[in-house]
C-alpha positions in Angstrom: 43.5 165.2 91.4 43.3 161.9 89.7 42.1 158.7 90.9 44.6 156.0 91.1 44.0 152.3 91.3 46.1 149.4 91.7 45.6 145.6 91.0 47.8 144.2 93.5 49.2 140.6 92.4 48.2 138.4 95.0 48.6 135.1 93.5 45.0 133.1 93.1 42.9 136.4 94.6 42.3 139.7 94.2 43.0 142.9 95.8 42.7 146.0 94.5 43.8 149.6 96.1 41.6 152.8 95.4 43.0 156.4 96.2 40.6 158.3 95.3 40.8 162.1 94.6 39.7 163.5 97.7 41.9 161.8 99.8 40.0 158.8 101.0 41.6 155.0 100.9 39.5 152.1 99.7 40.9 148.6 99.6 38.6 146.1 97.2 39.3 142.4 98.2 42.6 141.3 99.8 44.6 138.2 99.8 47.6 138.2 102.1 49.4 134.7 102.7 52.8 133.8 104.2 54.1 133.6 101.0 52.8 136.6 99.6 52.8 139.3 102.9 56.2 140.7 102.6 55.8 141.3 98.7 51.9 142.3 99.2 52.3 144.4 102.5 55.5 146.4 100.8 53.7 146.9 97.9 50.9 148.8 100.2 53.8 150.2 102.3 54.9 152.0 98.6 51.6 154.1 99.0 50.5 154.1 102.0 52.5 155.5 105.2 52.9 152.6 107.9 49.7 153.1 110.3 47.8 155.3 107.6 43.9 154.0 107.8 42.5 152.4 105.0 39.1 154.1 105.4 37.0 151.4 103.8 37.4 147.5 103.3 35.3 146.4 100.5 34.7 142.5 100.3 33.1 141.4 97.5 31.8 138.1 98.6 33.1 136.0 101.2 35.4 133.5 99.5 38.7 133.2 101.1 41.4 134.3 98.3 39.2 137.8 98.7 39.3 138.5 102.8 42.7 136.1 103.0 44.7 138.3 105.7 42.8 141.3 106.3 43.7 141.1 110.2 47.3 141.6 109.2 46.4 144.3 106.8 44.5 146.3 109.1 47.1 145.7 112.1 50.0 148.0 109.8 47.3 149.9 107.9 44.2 150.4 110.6 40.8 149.4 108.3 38.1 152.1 109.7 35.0 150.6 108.4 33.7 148.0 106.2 31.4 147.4 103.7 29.9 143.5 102.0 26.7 142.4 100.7 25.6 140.3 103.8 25.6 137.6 102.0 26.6 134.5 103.9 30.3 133.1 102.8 30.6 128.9 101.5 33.0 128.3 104.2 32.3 129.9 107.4 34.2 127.8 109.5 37.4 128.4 108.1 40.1 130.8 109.9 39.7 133.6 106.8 36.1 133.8 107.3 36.1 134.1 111.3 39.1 136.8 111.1 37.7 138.6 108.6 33.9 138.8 110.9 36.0 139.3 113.8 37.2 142.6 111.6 33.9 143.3 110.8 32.4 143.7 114.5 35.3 145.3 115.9 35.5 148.4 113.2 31.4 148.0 111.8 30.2 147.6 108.8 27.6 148.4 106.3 25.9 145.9 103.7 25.9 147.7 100.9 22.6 147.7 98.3 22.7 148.0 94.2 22.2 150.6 92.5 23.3 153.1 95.8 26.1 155.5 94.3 28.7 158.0 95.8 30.7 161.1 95.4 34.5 161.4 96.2 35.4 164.2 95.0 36.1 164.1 91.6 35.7 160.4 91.9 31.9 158.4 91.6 31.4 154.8 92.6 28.2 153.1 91.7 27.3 149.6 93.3 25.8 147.5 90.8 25.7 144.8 92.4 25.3 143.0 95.5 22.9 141.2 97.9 19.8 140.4 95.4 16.9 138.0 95.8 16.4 137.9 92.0 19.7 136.0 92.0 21.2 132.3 93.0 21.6 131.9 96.4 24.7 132.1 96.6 28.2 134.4 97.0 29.7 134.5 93.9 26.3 135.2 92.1 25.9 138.1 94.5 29.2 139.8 94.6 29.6 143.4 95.1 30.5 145.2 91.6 31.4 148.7 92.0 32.1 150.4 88.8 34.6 153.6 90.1 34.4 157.0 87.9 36.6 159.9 87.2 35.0 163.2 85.8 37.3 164.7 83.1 37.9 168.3 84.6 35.9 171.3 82.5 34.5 168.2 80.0 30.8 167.9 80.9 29.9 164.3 81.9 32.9 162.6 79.8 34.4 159.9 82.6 37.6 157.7 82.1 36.8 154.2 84.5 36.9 151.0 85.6 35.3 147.6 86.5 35.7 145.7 89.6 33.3 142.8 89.0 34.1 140.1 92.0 33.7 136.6 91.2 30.4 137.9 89.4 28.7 135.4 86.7 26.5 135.5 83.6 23.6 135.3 85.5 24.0 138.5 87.3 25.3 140.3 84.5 21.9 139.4 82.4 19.9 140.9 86.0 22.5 143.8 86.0 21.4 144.8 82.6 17.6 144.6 83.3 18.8 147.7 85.3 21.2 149.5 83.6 21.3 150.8 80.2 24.5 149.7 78.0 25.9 153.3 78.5 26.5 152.6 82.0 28.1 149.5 81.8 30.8 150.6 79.6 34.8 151.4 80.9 38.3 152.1 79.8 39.9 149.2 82.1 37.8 145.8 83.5 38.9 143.6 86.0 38.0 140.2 84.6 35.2 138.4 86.9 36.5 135.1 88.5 39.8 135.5 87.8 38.9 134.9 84.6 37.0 132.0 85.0 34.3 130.3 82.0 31.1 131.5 84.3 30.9 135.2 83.1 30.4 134.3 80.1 28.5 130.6 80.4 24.9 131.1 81.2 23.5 127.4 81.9 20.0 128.6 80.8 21.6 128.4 77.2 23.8 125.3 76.1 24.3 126.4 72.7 26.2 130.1 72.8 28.4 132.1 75.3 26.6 135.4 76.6 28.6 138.3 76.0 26.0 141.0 75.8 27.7 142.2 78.7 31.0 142.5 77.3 29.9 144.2 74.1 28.8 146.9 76.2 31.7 147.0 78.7 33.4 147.2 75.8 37.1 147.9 77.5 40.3 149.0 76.5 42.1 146.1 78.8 40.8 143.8 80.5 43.1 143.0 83.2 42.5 139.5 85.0 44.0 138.6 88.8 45.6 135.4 89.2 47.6 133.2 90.1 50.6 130.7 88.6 50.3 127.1 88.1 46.7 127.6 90.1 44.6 124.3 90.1 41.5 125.9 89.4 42.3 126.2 85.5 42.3 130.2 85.2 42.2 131.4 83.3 39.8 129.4 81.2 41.3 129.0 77.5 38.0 130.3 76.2 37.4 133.4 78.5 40.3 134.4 76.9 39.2 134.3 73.4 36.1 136.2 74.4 37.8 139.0 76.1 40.4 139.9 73.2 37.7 139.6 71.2 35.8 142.6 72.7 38.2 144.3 74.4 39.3 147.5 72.2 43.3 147.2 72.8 45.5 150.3 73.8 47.7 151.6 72.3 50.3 149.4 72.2 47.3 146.7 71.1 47.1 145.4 74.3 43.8 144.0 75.1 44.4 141.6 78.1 47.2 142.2 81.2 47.4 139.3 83.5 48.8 139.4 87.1 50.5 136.2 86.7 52.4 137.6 83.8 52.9 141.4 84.4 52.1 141.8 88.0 51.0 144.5 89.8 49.5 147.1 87.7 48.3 151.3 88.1 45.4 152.7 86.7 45.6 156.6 86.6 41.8 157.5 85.8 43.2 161.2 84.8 41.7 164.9 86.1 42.5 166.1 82.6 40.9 162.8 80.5 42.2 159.6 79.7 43.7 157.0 81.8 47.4 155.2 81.7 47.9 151.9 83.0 51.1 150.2 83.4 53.4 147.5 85.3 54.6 148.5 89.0 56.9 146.4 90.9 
């Protein structure tokens, strides 16, 4: 069986839906508001049968637009268990952060550590990273990154993947390299950091050039980046773009970049028999 993932659009967020190929449910981020739920909670309803569990909650950090409405998610789609980082959100008096612990007590959890790995089946997800001492102090910096990949039936080791990268920024991707050769860090489809904000690329340790050491060995075929319309955060930034056309490969049809705001929701089929296909799904 294949592994399927979807890049919900949420708006200014992320969310991203895992079925993974021996049966499990993973949900990576969510971002439910009250203009969003009926088109978000439909969109899960498409693939998930009302009061079907999602067996693990994946937050990558604890920044609102990723944990935005995870009670209402788990009350029509029951979350079993949770994993984060333990790191400590920026807000942690707002209403997203004290449903979203509530959630977290009531169903457990487990804070996740890099470089831990696991088998689904045909299906591997690697954590590379999450809470780390070597990095800033604080949640963006110490997202979790789970890189998820699919084992080509009767090829070997030969893997079709992808990149879920949280709100991840140069800094940790110059740490994540210290541990893991550029083999590794390469994919068929990315999910832009930071909604595809300037800070995976900007290191401030060097005013004079971009980093995208990182990106040359990603190396993707897409890079698809999660965000929202007329957002006033500026994402994303003129310049990311530039950098990720530059080194992203192109499909195909010569796409290199797929943006929620323009093409919404989107399915990844990382394929039993090789090769992925991505494409628009409302």
């Amino acid at each position: 069986m294949s592994t399927f993932v979807h890049f919900v659009d949420v708006g200014q967020g992320n969310m991203t839906l895992l079925r993974l190929p021996n049966g499990e449910v993973m949900l990576y981020d969510c971002n439910v508001t009250d203009d969003n739920a009926r088109y978000v909670l439909g969109y899960l309803g498409k693939y998930l049968a009302r009061g079907q569990s999602i067996d693990i909650f994946v937050n990558s950090h604890r920044d609102a637009d990723h944990m935005r409405g995870v009670k209402r998610i788990h009350e029509r789609f029951p979350i079993q268990h949770v994993w984060d980082s333990g790191v400590t959100g920026g807000t942690p008096d707002c209403t997203e952060y004290k449903e979203y612990m509530s959630l977290r007590r009531e169903v457990g959890y487990t804070e996740i550590e890099p470089r831990k790995r696991w088998s689904k089946g045909a299906a591997r997800l690697r954590v590379m990273n999450s809470k780390n001492d070597d990095l800033p102090d604080n949640p963006n910096a110490q997202s979790i990154v789970i890189k998820v990949e699919h084992q080509h039936a009767n090829a070997g080791d030969a893997f079709s993947s992808t990149l879920l990268t949280g709100d991840t920024d140069a800094i940790t991707w110059k740490d994540i390299q210290r541990h893991y050769p550029e083999r590794d860090l390469s994919c068929s489809i990315l999910l832009a950091s930071h909604h595809g904000s300037l800070s995976f690329f900007d290191d401030p340790s060097d005013d004079r050039h971009y980093f995208t050491n990182h990106m040359q060995a990603m190396s993707p075929a897409i890079t698809i980046i999660s965000v929202g319309k007329d957002n006033p955060h500026g994402h994303p930034a003129p310049k990311s773009i530039e950098l990720y056309e530059k080194y992203s490969q192109g499909s195909k049809q010569g796409k290199k970049i797929m943006r929620t705001d323009e093409h919404g929701s989107l399915r990844l089929e990382l394929k039993d028999e090789g090769g992925w296909s991505l494409c628009r799904d409302d």
